[in-house]
C-alpha positions in Angstrom: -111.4 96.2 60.2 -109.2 98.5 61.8 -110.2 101.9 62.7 -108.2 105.4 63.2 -110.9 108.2 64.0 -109.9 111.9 63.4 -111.7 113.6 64.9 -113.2 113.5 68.9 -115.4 115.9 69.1 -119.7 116.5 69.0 -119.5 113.2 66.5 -116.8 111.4 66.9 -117.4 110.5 70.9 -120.2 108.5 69.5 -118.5 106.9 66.5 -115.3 105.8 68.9 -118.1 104.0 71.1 -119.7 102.3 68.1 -116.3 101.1 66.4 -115.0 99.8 69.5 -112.2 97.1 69.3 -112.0 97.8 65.8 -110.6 101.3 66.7 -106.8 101.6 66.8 -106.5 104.9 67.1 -107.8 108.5 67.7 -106.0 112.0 66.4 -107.7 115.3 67.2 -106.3 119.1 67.7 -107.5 119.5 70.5 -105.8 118.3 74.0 -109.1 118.2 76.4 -110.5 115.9 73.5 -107.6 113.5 73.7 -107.4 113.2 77.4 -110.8 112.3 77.8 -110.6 109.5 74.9 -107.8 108.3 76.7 -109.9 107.5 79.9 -111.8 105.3 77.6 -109.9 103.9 75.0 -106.5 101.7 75.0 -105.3 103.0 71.5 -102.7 105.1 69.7 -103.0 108.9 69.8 -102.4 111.7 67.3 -102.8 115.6 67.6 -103.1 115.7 64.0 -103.7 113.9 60.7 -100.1 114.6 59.5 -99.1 112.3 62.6 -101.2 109.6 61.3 -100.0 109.9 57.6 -96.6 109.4 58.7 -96.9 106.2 61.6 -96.3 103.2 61.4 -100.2 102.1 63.1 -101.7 99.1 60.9 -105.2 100.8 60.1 -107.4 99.8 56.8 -110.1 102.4 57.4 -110.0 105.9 58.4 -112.8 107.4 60.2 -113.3 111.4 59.5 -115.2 113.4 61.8 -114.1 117.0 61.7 -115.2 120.0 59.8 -116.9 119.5 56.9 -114.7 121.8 54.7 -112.1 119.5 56.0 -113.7 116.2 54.7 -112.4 116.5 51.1 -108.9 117.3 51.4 -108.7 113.9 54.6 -110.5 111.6 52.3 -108.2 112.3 49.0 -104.7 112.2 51.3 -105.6 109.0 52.8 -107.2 107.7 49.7 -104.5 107.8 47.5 -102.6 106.1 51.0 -104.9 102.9 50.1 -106.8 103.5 53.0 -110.9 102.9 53.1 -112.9 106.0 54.4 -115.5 106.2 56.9 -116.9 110.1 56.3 -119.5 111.8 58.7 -121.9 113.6 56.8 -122.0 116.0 54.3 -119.3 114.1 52.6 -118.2 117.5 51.2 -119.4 120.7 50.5 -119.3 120.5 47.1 -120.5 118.0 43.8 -117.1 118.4 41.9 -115.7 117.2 46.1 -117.5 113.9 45.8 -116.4 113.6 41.9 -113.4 114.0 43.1 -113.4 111.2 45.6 -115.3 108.8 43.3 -112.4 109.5 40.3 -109.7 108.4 42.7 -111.4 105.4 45.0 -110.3 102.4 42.8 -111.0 99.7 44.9 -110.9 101.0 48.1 -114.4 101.5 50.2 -115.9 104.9 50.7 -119.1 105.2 53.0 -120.8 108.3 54.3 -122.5 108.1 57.6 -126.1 108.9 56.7 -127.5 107.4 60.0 -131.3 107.4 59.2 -131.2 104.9 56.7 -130.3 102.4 59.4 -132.5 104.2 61.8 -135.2 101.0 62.9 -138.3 103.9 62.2 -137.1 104.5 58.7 -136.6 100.8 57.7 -139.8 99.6 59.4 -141.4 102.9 57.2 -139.6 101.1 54.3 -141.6 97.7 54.8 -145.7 99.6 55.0 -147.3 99.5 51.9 -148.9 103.3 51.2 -150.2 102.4 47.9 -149.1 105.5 45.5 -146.4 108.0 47.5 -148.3 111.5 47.0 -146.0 113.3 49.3 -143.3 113.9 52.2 -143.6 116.4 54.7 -140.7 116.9 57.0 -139.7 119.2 60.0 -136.1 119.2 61.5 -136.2 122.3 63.4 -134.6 123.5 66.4 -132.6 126.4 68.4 -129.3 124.0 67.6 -126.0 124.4 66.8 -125.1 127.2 64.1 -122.5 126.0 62.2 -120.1 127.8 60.6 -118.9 125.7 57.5 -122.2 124.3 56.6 -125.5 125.6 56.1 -128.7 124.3 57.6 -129.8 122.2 54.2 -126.1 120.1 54.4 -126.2 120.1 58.2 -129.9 119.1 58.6 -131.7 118.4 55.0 -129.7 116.3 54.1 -130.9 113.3 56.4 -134.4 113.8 54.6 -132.3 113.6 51.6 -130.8 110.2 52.3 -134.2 108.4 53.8 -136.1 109.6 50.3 -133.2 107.9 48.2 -133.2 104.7 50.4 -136.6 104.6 50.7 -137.5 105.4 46.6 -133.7 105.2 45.2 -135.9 105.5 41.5 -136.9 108.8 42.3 -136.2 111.2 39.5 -136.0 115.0 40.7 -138.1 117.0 38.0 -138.1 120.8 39.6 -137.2 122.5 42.8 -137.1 125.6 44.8 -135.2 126.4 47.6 -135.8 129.2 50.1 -132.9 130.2 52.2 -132.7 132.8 55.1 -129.4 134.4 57.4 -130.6 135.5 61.1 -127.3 134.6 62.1 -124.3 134.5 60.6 -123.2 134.4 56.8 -124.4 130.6 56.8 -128.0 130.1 55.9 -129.8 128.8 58.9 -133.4 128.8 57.6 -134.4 126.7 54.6 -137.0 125.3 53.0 -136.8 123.0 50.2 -139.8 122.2 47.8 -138.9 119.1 45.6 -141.1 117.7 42.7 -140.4 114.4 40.7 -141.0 113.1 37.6 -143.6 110.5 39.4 -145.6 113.4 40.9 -144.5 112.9 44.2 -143.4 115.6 46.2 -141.3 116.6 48.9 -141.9 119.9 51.0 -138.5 119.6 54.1 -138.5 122.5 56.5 -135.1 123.2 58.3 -133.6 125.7 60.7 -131.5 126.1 63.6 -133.9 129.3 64.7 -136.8 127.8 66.4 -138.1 128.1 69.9 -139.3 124.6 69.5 -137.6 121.2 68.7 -139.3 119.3 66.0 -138.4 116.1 63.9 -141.1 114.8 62.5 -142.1 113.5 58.9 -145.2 112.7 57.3 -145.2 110.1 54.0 -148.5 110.3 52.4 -149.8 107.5 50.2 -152.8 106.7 48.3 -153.8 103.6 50.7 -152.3 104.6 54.1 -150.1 107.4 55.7 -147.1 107.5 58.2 -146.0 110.1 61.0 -142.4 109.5 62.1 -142.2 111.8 65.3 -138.6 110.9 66.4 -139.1 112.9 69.7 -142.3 110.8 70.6 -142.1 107.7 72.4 -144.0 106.0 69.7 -142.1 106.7 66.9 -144.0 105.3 63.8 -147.9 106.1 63.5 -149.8 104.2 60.5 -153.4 106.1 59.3 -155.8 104.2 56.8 -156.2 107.0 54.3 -159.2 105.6 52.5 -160.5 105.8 49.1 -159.4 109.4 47.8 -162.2 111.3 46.6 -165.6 112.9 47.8 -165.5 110.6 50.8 -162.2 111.1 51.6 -161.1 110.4 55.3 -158.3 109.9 57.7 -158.6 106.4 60.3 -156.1 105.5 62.8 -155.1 102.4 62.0 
């Protein structure tokens, strides 16, 4: 595989160190971003996308980190180039964005960085037996970054969103309700979604960029045990013994 990366910014720092020798190259707007990529890497350089269309650089894959109302227009230009694409999350902002993207593929590879799912918490979560899922309880709230392009649900839900599908990919979404708020800026930066399925398992995921306090935690309730992902804790993944469900009801440590 070879790698160009648009984009060096809050993302892309870290996805240049991961790609490695496979990167070949690195474009991005701004000048302070190149010169400190070139301390690091021994690869071509771009200020912008155009410049890659147009070179002559032997890539297969390119690697888009910029603005998310960005992602759509990058992905189709170099997918119709015959190039594979490497997308940070959200893919796009809208449905009819990834339709779009799916229509005109063909052959060619197109993955969207959902990190969790290869998060080591979430695929050891994957291998407990719970019994019956009853529900998922998850808070991903901070005073972060208040984005602009994206609201708090594609910025920050949307990780809850892709450890449900990897975790139960038969899930079948029955009803929902979302509650969004605006303290800041036109973008809602408060939002809590309450999903239902056809199984009777529900998901409750509580996301803003307005608290004092930094939380990201989940709780997956099941009818034999239940987990507590605390990715802030030291000891990531606790495991309860739930019990038999009824009048005796208890929670046990496990």
């Amino acid at each position: 595989m070879r790698v160009c990366l648009i984009g060096y910014g809050y993302w892309g720092k870290n996805l240049a160190r991961v790609f490695g020798k496979d990167l070949v190259g690195i474009c991005d707007y701004d000048e302070d971003n190149l010169e400190k990529a070139k301390k690091l890497y021994d690869v071509d350089y771009f200020s912008n996308w155009q410049e890659v269309y147009q070179s002559n650089l032997k890539y297969d894959t390119v690697a888009i980190a910029t603005k998310a109302n960005t992602h759509y227009d990058l992905a189709i230009k170099f997918l119709l180039a015959g190039k594979n694409i490497w997308l940070e999350k959200p893919a796009c902002i809208k449905t009819k964005g990834i339709e779009g993207l799916i229509k005109v593929r063909g052959d060619k590879k197109v993955f969207v960085d959902h990190t969790f799912v290869y998060h080591p918490a979430i695929q050891k979560i994957k291998t407990i037996d719970i019994g019956k899922p009853l529900y998922y309880d998850s808070h991903r709230i901070s005073l972060g970054l208040f984005q602009t392009d994206i609201d708090a649900i594609l910025d920050l839900a949307i990780h809850d969103l892709s450890i449900l599908d990897y975790l139960y990919p038969d899930l079948e979404l029955d009803k929902r309700n979302i509650i969004n708020n605006n303290h800041i800026n036109d973008m809602a930066n408060q939002s809590i979604l309450n999903l239902k399925f056809t199984n009777n398992f529900t998901a409750t995921i509580n996301v803003n960029w307005v608290s004092p306090v930094k939380k990201r935690e989940i709780i997956l309730a099941g009818s034999n045990s239940s987990i507590v992902f605390d990715d802030i804790s030291v000891e990531k993944v606790k495991v309860y013994d739930t019990g038999v469900i009824g009048d005796d009801y208890n929670i046990n440590s496990v």
